[in-house]
C-alpha angles and dihedrals in degrees: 000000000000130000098276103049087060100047078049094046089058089038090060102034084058096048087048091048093051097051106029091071081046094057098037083051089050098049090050094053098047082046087056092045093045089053082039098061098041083058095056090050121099 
C-alpha cells in the first residue's frame, strides 16, 4: 500500500465514522415521526 492510499484509507475511515452515527440518528428519528403519526390518526 503507498503513501497515498494510506493518507486516502484514514480520510475515508474518518469521513465514514462521522456520518454513519448522522444517518443511524436520522433513521431513527424518521422511524419515531412515522409511529408518531400513526398514533395521531383516528
Amino acid at each position: 500500500m503507498t503513501n497515498e492510499d494510506k493518507k486516502r484509507k484514514e480520510f475515508f475511515e474518518k469521513e465514514l465514522l462521522w456520518k454513519y452515527p448522522i444517518m443511524f440518528l436520522a433513521l431513527i428519528v424518521c422511524v419515531k415521526i412515522l409511529q408518531y403519526l400513526d398514533n395521531i390518526r383516528p
